[in-house]
C-alpha positions in Angstrom: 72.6 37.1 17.1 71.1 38.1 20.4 69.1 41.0 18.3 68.0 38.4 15.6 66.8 36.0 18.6 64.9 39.4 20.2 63.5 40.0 16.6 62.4 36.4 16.0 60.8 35.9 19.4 58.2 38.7 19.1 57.5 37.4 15.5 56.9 34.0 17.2 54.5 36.0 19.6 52.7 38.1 16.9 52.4 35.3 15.2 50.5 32.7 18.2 48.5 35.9 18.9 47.3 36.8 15.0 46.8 32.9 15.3 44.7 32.7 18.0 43.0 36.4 17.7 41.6 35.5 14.0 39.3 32.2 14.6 37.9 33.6 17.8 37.2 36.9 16.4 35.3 35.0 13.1 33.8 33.4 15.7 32.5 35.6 17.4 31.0 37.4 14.7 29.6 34.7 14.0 27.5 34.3 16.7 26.2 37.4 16.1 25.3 36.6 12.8 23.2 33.7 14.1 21.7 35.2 16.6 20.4 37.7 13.8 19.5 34.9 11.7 22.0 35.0 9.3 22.4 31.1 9.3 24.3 30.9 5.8 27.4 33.6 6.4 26.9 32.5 10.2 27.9 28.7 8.3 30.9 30.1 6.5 32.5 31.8 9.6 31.9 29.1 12.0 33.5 26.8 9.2 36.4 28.8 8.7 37.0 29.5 12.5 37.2 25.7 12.8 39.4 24.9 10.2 41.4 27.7 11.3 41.3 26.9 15.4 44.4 24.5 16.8 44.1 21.1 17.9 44.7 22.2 21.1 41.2 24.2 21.5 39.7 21.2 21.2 35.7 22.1 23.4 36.1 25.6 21.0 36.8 23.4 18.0 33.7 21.5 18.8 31.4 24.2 19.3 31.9 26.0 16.1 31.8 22.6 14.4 28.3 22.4 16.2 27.3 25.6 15.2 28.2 25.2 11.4 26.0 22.2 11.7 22.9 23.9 12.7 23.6 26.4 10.5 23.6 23.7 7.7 20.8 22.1 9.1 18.2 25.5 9.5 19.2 26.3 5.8 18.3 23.0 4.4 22.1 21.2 3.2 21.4 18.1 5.5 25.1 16.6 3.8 27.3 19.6 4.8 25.2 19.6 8.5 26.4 15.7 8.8 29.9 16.6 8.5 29.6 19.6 11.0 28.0 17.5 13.6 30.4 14.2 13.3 33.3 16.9 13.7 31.7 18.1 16.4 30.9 14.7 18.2 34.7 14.0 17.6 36.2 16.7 18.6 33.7 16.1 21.7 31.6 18.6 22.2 29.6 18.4 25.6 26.0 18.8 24.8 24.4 15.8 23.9 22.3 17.4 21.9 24.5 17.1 19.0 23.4 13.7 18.8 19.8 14.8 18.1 20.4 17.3 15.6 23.1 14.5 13.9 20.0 12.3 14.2 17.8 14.5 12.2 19.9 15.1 9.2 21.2 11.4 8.7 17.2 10.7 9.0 16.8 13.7 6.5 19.8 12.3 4.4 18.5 8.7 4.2 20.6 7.1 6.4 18.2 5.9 8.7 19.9 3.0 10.6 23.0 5.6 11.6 20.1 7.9 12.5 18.5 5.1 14.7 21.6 4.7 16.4 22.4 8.7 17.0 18.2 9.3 17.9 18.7 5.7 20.5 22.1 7.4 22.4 20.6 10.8 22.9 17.0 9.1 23.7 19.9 7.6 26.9 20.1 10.7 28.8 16.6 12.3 27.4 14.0 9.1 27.6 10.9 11.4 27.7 11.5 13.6 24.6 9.1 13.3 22.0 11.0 14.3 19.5 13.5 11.7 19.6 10.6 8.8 20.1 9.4 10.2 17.0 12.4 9.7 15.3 12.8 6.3 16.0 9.1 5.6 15.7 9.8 6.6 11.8 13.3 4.5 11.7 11.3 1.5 12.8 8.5 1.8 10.5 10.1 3.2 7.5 10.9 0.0 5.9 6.8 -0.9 6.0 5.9 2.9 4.4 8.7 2.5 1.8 6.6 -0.2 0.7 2.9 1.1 0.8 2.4 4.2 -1.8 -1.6 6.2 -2.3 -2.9 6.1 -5.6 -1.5 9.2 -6.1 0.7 10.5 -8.9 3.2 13.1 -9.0 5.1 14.6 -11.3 7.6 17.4 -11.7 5.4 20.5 -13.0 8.3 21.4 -15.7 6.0 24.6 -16.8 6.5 26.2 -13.4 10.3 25.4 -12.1 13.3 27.2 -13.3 16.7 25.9 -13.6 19.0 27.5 -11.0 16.3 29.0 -8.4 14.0 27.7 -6.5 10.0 27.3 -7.3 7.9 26.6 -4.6 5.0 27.1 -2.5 2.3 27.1 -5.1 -1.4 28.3 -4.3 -4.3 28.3 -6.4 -5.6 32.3 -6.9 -9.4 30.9 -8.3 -11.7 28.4 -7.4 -11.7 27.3 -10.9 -8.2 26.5 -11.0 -7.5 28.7 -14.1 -4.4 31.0 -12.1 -1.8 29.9 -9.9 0.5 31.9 -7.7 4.0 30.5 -6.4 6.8 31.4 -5.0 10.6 31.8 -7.1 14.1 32.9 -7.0 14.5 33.0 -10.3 16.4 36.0 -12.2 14.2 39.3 -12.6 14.2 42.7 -11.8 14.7 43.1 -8.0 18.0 42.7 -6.3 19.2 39.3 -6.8 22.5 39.0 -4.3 22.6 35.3 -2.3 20.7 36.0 1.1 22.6 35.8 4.3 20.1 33.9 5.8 19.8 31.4 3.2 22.8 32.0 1.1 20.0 32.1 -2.3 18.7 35.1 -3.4 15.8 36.3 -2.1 12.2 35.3 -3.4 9.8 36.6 -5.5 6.0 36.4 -6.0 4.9 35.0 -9.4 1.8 34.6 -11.2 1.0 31.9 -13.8 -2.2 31.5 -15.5 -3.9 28.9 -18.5 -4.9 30.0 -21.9 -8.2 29.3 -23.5 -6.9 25.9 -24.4 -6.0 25.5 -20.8 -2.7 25.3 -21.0 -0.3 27.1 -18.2 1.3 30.0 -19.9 4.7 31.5 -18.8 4.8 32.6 -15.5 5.1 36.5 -15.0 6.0 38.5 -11.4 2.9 39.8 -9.4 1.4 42.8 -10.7 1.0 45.5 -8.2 3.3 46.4 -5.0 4.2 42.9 -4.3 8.2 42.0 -4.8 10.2 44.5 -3.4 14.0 43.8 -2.7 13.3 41.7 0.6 12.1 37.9 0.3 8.1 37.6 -0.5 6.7 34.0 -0.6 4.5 31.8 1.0 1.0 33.0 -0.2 -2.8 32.3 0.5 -6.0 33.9 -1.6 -9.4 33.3 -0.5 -11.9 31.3 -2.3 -13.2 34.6 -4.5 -9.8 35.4 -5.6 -10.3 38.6 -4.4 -7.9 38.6 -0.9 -4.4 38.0 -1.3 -2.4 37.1 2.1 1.3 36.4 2.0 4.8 36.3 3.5 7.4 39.3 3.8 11.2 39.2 5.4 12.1 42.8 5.9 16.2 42.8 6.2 18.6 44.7 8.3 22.3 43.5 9.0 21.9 44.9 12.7 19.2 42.9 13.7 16.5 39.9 12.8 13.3 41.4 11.6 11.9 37.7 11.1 9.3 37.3 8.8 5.6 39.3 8.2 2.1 38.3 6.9 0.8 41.2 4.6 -2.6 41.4 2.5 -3.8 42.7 -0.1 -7.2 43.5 -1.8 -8.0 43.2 -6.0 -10.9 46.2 -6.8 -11.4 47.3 -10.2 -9.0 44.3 -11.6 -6.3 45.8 -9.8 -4.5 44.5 -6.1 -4.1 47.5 -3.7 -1.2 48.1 -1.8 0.0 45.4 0.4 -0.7 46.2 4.2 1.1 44.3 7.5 -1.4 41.7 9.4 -0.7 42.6 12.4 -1.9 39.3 14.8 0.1 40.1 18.2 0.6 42.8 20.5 4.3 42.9 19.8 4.7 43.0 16.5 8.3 42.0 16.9 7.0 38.4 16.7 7.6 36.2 13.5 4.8 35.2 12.0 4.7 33.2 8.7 3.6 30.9 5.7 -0.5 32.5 5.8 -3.1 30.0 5.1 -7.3 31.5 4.9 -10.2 29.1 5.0 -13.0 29.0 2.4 -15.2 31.7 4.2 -12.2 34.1 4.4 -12.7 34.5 8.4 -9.9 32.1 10.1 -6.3 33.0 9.4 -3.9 30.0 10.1 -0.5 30.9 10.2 3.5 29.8 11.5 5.0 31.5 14.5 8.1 30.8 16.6 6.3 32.9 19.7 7.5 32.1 23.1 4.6 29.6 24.9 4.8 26.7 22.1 5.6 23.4 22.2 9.3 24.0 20.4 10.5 25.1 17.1 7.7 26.6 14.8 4.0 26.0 15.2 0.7 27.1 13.8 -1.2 29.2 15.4 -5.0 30.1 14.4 -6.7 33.8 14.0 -10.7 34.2 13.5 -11.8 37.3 12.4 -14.5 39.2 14.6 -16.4 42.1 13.7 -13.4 43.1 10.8 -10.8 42.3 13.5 -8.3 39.4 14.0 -8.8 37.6 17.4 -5.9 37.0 19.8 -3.9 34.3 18.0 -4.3 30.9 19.3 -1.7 27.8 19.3 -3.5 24.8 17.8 -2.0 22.3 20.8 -0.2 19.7 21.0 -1.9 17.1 18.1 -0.7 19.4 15.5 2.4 20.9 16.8 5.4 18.9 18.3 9.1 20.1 19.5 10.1 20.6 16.0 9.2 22.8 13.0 5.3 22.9 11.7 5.1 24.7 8.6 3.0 25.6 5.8 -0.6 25.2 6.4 -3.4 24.8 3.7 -6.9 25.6 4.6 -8.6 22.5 2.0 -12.5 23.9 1.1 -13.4 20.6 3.6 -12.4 22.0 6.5 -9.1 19.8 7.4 -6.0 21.4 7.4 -3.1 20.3 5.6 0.7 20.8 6.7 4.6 19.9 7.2 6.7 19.2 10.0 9.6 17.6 10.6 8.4 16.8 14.3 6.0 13.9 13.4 6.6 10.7 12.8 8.3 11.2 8.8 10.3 10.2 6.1 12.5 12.7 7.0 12.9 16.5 6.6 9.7 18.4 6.3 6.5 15.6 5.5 3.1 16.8 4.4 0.4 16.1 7.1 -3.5 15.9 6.8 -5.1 16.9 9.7 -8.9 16.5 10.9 -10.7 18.0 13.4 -12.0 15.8 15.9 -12.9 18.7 18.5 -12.3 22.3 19.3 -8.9 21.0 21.0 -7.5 18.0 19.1 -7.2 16.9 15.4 -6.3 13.5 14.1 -3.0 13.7 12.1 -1.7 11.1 9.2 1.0 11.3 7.3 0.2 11.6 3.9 3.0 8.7 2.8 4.7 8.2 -0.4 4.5 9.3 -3.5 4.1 12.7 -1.5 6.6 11.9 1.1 10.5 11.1 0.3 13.4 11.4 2.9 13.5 15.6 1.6 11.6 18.8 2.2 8.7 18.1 1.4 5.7 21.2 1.6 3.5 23.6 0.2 0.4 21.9 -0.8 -1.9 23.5 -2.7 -5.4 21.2 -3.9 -7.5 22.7 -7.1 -10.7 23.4 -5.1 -12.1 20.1 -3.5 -10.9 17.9 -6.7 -8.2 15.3 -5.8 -5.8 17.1 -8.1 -3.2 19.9 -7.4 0.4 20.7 -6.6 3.2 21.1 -3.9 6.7 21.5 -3.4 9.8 19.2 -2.7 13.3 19.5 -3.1 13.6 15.7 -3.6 16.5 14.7 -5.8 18.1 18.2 -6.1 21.7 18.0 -5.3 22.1 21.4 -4.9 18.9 22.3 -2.6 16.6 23.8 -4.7 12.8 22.9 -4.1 10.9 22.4 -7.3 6.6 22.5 -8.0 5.7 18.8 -8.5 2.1 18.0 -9.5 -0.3 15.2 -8.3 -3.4 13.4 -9.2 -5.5 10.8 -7.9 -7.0 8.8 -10.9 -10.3 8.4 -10.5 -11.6 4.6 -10.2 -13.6 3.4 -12.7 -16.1 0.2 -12.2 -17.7 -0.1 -15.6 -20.1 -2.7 -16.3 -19.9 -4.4 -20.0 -22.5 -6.9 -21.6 -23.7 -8.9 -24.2 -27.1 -10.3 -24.8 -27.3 -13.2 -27.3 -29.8 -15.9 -27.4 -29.0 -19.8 -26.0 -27.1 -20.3 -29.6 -25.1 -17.1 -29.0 -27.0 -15.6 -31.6 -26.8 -11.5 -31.2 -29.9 -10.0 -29.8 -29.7 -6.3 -31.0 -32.9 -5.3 -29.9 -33.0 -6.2 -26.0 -33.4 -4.2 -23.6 -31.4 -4.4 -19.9 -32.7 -2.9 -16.9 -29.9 -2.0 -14.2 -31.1 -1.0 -10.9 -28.8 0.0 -7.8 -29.2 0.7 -4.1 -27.9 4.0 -4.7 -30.8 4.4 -6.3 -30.0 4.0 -10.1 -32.7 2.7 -12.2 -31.6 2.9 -16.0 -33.1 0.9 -18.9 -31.1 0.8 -22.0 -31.0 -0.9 -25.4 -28.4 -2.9 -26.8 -26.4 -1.6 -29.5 -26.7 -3.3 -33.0 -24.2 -6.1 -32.2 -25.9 -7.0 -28.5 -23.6 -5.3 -26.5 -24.2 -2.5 -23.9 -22.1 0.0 -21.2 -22.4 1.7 -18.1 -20.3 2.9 -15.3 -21.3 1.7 -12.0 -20.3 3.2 -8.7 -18.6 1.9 -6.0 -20.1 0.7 -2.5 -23.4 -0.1 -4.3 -25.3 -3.8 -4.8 -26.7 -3.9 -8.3 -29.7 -6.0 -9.9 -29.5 -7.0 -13.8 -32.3 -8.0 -16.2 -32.2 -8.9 -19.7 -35.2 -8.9 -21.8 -36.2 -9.3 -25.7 -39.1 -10.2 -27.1 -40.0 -13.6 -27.8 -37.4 -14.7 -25.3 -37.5 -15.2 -21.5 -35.9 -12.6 -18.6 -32.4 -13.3 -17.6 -31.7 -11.9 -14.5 -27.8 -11.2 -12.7 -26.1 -9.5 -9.9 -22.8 -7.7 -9.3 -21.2 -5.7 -6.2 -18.9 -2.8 -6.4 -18.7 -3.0 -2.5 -15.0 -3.1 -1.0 -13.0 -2.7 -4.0 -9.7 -0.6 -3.9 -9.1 -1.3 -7.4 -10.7 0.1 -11.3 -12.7 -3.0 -12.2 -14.4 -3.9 -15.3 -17.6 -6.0 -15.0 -18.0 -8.5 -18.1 -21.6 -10.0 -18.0 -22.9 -12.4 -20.6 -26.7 -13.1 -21.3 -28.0 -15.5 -23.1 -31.6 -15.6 -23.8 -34.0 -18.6 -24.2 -36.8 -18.2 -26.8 -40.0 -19.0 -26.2 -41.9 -21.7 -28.3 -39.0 -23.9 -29.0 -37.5 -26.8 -27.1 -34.7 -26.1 -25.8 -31.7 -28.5 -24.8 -30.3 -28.5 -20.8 -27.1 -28.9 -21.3 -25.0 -30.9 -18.9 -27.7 -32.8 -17.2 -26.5 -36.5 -16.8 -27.9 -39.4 -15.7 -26.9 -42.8 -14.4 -26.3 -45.0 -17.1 -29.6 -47.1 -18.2 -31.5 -45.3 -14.8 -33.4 -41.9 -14.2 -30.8 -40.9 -11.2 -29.1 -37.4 -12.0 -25.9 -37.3 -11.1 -23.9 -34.4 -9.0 -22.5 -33.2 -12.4 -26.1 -32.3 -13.4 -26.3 -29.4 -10.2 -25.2 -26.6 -12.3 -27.5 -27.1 -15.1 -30.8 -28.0 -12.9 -30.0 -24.6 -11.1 -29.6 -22.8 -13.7 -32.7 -23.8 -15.2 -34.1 -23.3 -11.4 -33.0 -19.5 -11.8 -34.5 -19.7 -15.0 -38.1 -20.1 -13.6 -37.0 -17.7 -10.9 -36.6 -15.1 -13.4 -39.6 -15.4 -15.3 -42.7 -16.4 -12.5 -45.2 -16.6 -15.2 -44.1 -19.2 -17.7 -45.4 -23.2 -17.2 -43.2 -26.0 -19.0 -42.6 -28.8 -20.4 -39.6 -31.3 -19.2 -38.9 -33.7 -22.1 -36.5 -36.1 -21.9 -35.4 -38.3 -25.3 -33.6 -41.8 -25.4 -31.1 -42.9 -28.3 -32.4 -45.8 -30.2 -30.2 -48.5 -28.1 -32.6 -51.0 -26.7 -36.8 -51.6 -27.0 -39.0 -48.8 -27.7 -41.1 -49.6 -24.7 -38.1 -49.5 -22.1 -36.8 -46.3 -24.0 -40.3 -44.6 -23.7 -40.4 -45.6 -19.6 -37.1 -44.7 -18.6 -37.1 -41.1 -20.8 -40.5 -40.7 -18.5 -38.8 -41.1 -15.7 -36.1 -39.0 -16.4 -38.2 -36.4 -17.2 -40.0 -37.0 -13.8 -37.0 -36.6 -12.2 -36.2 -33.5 -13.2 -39.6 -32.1 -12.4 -39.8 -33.7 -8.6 -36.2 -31.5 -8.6 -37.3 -28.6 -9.3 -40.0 -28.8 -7.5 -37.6 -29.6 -4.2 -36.2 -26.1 -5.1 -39.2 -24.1 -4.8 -40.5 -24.4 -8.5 -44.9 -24.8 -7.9 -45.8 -28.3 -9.6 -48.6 -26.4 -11.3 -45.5 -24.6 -13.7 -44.3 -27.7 -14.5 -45.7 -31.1 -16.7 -43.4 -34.0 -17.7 -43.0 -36.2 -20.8 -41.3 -39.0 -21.8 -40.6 -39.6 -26.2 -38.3 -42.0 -25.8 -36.5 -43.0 -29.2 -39.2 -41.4 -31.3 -38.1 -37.7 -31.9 -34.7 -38.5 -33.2 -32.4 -34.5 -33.5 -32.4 -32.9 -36.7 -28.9 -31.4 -37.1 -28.4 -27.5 -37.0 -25.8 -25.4 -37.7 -24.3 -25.6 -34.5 -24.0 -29.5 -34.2 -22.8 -29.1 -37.9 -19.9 -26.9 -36.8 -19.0 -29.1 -34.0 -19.2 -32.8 -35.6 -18.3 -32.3 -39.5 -18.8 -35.7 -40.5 -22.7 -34.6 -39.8 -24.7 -32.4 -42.1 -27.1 -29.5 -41.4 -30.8 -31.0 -41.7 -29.9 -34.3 -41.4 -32.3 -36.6 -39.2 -30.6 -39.0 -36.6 -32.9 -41.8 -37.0 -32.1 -45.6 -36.6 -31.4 -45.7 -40.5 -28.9 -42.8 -40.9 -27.5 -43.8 -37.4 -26.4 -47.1 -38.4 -25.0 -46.6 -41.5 -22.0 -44.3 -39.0 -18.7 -45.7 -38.3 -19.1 -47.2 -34.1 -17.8 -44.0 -33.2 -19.4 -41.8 -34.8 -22.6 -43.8 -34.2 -22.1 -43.2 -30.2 -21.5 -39.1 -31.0 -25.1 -39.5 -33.1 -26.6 -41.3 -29.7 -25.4 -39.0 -27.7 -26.8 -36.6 -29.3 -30.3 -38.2 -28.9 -30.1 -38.5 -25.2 -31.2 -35.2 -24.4 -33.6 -33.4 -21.9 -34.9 -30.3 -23.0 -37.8 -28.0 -22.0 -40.4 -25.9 -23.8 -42.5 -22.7 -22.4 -46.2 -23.9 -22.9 -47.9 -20.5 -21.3 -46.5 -17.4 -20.3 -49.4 -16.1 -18.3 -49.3 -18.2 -14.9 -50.5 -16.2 -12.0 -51.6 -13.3 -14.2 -55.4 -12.5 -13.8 
């Protein structure tokens, strides 16, 4: 018995110390493999050292839980991070700076009012860190930028992505547009194990170019010394195609090599052998995610050098006399205490990039960034449709169009980033007309003049069936005239300035012959006086705009009676009437020399065309509205018929006034 108890209690012993030896020994080589950057297997033993850990180690429990979070977090799987951290926070772990990093993956997850909470408790003890007013910046504003979106359009490019790797980090190798280089895991012929660092296999360069129809074709691995079995990505070419600068991890499981910037040159159709950038003394310094401007002399790049403002920033190189100038940081505007990645050099001059330090959506958010001096840029987040609550990066635009591609891993449960395309429709103002004449008769033969303060001047026919097209520009005031022979000018105006919006401009004209009397429309008067009433405006200025349009033309205001009443008082008041009209038009700037009035009274009854045909059946076409064929009407067709009658029309007597 005694033996058995002996026996039992060193078992008991072995047993506490196998116990307690095996999580502290996981974790501790875990902490090595962090400190090496080996953030996934660093993940895995952290998580099983806390699983494995007693309640009673409760401050150990809550540092490995905190570890395994950033190790989540750095790697991109914001979900398995949340876990880590609440553990962590309940098992309470001492640093408040577990509330920050819980912060930024509920922000990255979508959870933003948690997030609010988590940024607002750690922004307690830290009230002057700019990360964290970021962060709540963005919680507070993100209901507003949910619900304004660019013009933009995106879609997933399906020709480039694979289906169990990621794709990412496309870059256009031509100024044309016609190849495309990006970044993918997917299954070739280098070494394809799951990194350590990012637990997926290591990356590849690929290049994809369109046929003569234009179409993308399937995308092949660089030609040339390119992918070799460490992680290449993250490329750059100049504007010539000729330059090639990209990314390189070199791996050793003793230490962290970080990450390189090689480059390589195309001669003779083929790319030389890739050689290291080297942009600091101590070449032991990360440096990252290459991005060349337009002239091929100013190298922008990612660093996590010591002397930054946090995290990763961009850093700038110019090249002098064949040599790359001591790096410089691009300050504060740009760079914040959290990540800044991926720069693209646009052919414009601004500078495009993500971080997860601005003001976002959450995760990585593209920037656009503009220079406003040699120190400081002005910074705008480039919103939804680009934008979403994931990693979001890797902009790439097809020269200076509007038009090109980037990377997000939006929507992918398992964490792969995917090549999604964007556009920005061009707007469209486009100007259609018709030109008939005053009976909406087609004038196929017209001619309209449009003239522009951008300086357009265009004269064009109308088609056969009167109508004509042109695409006007935006911001610009235009000036339209109409003109046929044997018919007056019609003149009209549009604006394109302000809009935000495609519009189409529908512009009617109808033209007034000359030689004929022609009926105004909608001009009233009192009944038995020669008062126009305020329903008469519109018609008396259009007829002013009328004489406007044509300075040359004299006429003739005639105003006609019914046959109700004496000849004699039908003869004075359609004199008056027509007197009326001419002391208006005069008010409105008309000279009295253009114009002559005269009353008919009853004694130039309508003859009925096809127009008042179609619009009263009961009279026919040619028909005479005199006194005889008026009264032998029903009463209310008679009053239609007088109606009729009362009419003021004009007539173009001379079309040469002013000319010498």
């Amino acid at each position: 018995m005694a033996k058995f108890s002996f026996t039992a209690y060193w078992l008991l012993i072995i047993c506490v110390l196998i116990q307690s030896c095996g999580p502290m020994a996981r974790l501790k080589k875990a902490d090595k493999k962090y400190d090496i950057g080996e953030y996934y297997t660093a993940g895995n033993l952290y998580r099983k050292a806390y699983t494995t850990l007693p309640l009673s180690k409760r401050q150990i429990r809550a540092y490995a839980a905190f570890r395994q979070g950033e190790c989540f977090r750095i790697i991109n799987k914001p979900s398995k991070a949340i876990n880590a951290y609440l553990a962590s926070i309940k098992s309470k772990y001492k640093d408040s700076i577990v509330y920050l990093q819980y912060a930024r993956v509920l922000h990255e997850n979508g959870n933003y009012g948690e997030a609010l909470k988590m940024y607002q408790t750690y922004l307690k003890a830290h009230p002057d860190n700019q990360l964290v007013i970021n962060g709540i910046t963005a919680c507070n504003k993100l209901s507003e930028w949910q619900k304004f979106k660019t013009d933009y359009v995106i879609q997933r490019a399906g020709e480039f992505n694979s289906k169990n790797a990621s794709d990412f980090c496309p870059v256009f190798a031509d100024a044309d547009g016609s190849s495309l280089i990006f970044s993918s895991a997917r299954v070739n012929t280098t070494i394809r194990k799951p990194s350590d660092i990012t637990g997926f296999p290591q990356n590849d360069l690929y290049l994809v170019q369109k046929n003569v129809a234009g179409k993308w074709e399937k995308p092949q691995p660089m030609e040339g010394i390119f992918n070799t079995d460490f992680d290449e990505g993250s490329a750059s070419v100049t504007e010539d195609g000729k330059t090639i600068y990209f990314t390189r991890c070199p791996y050793d499981e003793t230490q962290s090599l970080g990450a390189q910037i090689f480059m390589a040159g195309r001669s003779g159709g083929q790319w030389t052998e890739p050689k290291q950038v080297v942009l600091f003394r101590d070449s032991s310094i990360t440096v990252a995610h290459p991005a060349i401007n337009a002239s091929g002399d100013t190298l922008y790049f990612v660093s996590d050098k010591k002397g930054g403002y946090g995290g990763k920033d961009i850093w700038m190189s110019v090249k002098e006399k064949g040599m790359w100038s001591t790096p410089q940081n691009l300050g504060p505007s740009i760079n914040t205490a959290g990540d800044e990645m991926f720069p693209y050099a646009h052919p414009d001059g601004s500078l495009y990039f993500s971080s997860n330090g601005h003001p976002g959506f959450g995760g990585l958010d593209i920037f656009h960034a503009t220079r406003i001096d040699d120190k400081n840029w002005n910074v705008v987040n480039m919103m939804t449709p680009f934008n979403s609550n994931g990693d979001d990066f890797g902009i790439t635009f097809e020269h200076k169009k509007q038009k090109g591609y980037f990377s997000s891993n939006r929507g992918e449960s398992k964490g792969y980033d995917k090549i999604w395309s964007f556009n920005l429709p061009e707007k469209e103002f486009v100007l259609t007309g018709v030109v008939t004449d005053n009976k909406k008769q087609i004038l196929g033969d017209a001619i309209v003049r449009i003239i522009g303060t951008n300086g357009a001047n265009v004269k064009m026919r109308t088609k056969k069936d009167g109508t004509f097209f042109y695409k006007v520009e935006p911001n610009v005031d235009y000036v339209l005239l109409a003109t046929c022979r044997g018919f007056l000018n019609q003149k009209n105006q549009l604006s394109t300035q302000g809009l935000k919006e495609s519009k189409t401009y529908k512009v009617a004209f109808q033209l007034t012959p000359v030689g004929k009397p022609i009926p105004l429309n909608n001009i009233f008067f009192e009944f038995g006086k020669w008062t126009l009433t305020k329903e008469s405006e519109t018609a008396m200025n259009s007829l002013v705009k009328t004489l406007k349009d044509n300075p040359n033309i004299t006429i003739e205001l005639a105003a006609h009676t019914d046959m109700i009443g004496t000849s004699e008082a039908n003869l004075t008041l359609s004199e008056k009437r027509a007197q009326t009209v001419v002391d208006f038009l005069i008010q409105a700037g008309i000279p009295k020399d253009r114009l002559s009035a005269k009353g008919y009274g009853e004694s130039m009854p309508v003859t009925v065309d096809a127009n008042i045909a179609a619009a009263y059946p009961f009279l026919k076409e040619g028909t005479v509205l005199d006194e005889t064929f008026v009264k032998s009407l029903k009463p209310d067709q008679q009053e239609i018929a007088n109606k009729i009658n009362r009419r003021t029309e004009f007539r173009v007597v001379k079309t040469t006034f002013g000319l010498k």
